[in-house]
C-alpha positions as CSV (number, residue, x, y, z in Angstrom):
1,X,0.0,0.0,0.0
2,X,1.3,3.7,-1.0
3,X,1.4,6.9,1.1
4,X,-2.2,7.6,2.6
5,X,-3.8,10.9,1.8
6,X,-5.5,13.0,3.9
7,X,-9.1,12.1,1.6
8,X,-8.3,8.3,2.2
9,X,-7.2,8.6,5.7
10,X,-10.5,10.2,6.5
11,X,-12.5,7.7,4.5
12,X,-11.2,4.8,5.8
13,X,-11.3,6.6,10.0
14,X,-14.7,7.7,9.0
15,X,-15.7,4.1,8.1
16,X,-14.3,2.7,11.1
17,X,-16.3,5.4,13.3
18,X,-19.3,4.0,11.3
19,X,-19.0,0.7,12.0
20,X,-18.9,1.1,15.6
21,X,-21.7,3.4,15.9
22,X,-23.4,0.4,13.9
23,X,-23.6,-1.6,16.0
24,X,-24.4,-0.2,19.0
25,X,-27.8,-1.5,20.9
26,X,-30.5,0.8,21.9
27,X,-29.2,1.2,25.1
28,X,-25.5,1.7,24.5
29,X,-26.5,5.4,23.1
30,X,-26.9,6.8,26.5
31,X,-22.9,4.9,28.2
32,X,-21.2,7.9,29.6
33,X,-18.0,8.0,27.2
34,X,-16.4,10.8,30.4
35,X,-16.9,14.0,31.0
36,X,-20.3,14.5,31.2
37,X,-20.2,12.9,27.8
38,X,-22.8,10.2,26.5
39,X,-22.2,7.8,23.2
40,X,-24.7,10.2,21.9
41,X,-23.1,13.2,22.7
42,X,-19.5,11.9,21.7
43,X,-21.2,11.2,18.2
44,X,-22.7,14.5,17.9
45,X,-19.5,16.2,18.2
46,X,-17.8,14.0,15.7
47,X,-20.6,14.7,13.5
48,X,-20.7,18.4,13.8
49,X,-16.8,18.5,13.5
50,X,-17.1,16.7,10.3
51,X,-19.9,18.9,8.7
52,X,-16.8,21.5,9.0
53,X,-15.5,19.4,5.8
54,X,-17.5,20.0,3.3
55,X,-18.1,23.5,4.5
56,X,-14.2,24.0,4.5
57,X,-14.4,22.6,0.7
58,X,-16.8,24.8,-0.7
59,X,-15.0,27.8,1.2
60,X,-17.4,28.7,4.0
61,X,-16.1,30.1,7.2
62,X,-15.5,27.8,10.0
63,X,-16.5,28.2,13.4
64,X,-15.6,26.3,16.5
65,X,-17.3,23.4,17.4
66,X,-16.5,23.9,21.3
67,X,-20.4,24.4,21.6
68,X,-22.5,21.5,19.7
69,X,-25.6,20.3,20.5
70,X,-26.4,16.3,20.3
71,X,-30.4,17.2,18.9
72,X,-28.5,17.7,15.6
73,X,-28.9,13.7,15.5
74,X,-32.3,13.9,15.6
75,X,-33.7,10.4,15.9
76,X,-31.5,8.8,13.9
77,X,-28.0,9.4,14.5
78,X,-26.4,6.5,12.4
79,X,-28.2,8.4,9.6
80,X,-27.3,11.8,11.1
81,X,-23.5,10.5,11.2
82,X,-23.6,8.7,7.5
83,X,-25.0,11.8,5.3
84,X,-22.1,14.0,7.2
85,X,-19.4,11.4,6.4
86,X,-20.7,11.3,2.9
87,X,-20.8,14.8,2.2
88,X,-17.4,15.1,3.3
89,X,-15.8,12.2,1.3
90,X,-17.4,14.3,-1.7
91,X,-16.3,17.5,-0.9
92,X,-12.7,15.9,-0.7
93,X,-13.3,14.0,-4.1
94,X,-12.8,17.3,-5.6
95,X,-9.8,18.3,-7.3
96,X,-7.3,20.1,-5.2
97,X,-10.0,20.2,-2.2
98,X,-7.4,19.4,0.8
99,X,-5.1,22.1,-0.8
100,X,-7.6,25.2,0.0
101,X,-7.6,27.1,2.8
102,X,-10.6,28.8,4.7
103,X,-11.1,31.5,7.4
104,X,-11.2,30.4,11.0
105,X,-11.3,31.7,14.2
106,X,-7.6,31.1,15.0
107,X,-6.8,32.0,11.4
108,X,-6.6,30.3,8.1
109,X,-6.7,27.0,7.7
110,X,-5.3,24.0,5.4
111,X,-8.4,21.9,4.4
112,X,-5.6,19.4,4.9
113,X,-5.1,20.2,8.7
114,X,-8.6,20.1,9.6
115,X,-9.1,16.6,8.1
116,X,-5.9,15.5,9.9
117,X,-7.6,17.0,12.6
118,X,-11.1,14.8,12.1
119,X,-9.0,11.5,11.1
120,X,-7.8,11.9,14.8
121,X,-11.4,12.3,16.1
122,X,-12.8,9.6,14.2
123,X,-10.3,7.0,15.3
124,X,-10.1,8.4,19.0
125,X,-14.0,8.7,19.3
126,X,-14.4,5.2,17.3
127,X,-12.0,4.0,20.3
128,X,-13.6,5.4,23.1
129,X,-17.0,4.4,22.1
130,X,-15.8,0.9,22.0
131,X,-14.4,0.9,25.1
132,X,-17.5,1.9,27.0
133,X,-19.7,-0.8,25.2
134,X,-17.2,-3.6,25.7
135,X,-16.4,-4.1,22.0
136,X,-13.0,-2.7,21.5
137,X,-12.3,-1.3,18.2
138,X,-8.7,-2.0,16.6
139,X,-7.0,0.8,15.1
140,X,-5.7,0.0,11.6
141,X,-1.1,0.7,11.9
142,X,-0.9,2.2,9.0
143,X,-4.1,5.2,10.4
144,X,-2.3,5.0,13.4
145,X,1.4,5.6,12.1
146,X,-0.6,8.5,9.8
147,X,-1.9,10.2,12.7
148,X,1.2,10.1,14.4
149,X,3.1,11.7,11.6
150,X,0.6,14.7,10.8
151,X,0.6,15.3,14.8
152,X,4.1,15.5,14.6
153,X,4.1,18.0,12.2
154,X,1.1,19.9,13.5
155,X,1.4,19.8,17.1
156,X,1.2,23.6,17.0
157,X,-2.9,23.2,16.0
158,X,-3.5,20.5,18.8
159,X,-5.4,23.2,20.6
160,X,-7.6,24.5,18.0
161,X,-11.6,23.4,18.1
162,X,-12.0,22.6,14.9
């Protein structure tokens, strides 16, 4: 297998997320994940940081996502999560999408770094949510090793809320 892009990276962390949330029972969605956090919760802010794709894409402002609200599921939240993730893999279909930049509120930013940023989430959320539910979820190496390397060239964004 070649060097992993940023559109394949999120694809494949995105798909991983998606199995998870899957195959979660009825009453796994309400597991606190920490922090005052739910399943639910946890996959509302992974979906609201990932609607931040395709917005980035088509050259819309950012904002943070440090205040999200877990109603944007609605009552289906596998649905919720899949029509995000698709819209995004979309937007980065396009040619030259992780190479534009777009105004946010701790400056410009690399369409690139924010789906570095949300290949992190994915996997770290997919994780977590395993954990509480007693199915843990294995981390592919090679996403692993590729979130390791864009951290290490990024750690200076670690703190944004993207």
């Amino acid at each position: 297998m070649g060097v992993i892009g940023p559109a394949e990276a999120y694809q494949r962390a995105a798909a991983l997320f998606g199995e998870t949330i899957s195959a979660l029972s009825d009453q796994e969605w309400d597991r606190p994940t920490g922090d005052d956090w739910t399943v639910v919760s946890t996959v509302a802010w992974v979906v609201v940081g990932d609607a931040h794709i395709a917005s980035a894409v088509a050259g819309e402002p950012l904002g943070s996502v440090a205040d999200f609200d877990a109603a944007v599921l609605g009552t289906a939240p596998v649905a919720a999560w899949r029509g995000t993730a698709r819209a995004a893999i979309s937007a980065l279909g396009e040619p030259g999408a992780s190479a534009r930049t777009v105004p946010h509120p701790e400056g410009r930013l690399l369409v690139a770094d924010l789906v570095g940023q949300r290949v992190s989430e994915n996997l770290a959320r997919a994780w977590d949510i395993g954990e509480v539910v007693g199915r843990p979820v294995d981390i592919p190496d090679d996403l692993a090793d590729w979130c390791l390397d864009f951290w290490a060239d990024h750690a200076e964004i670690g703190r944004a809320h993207v």
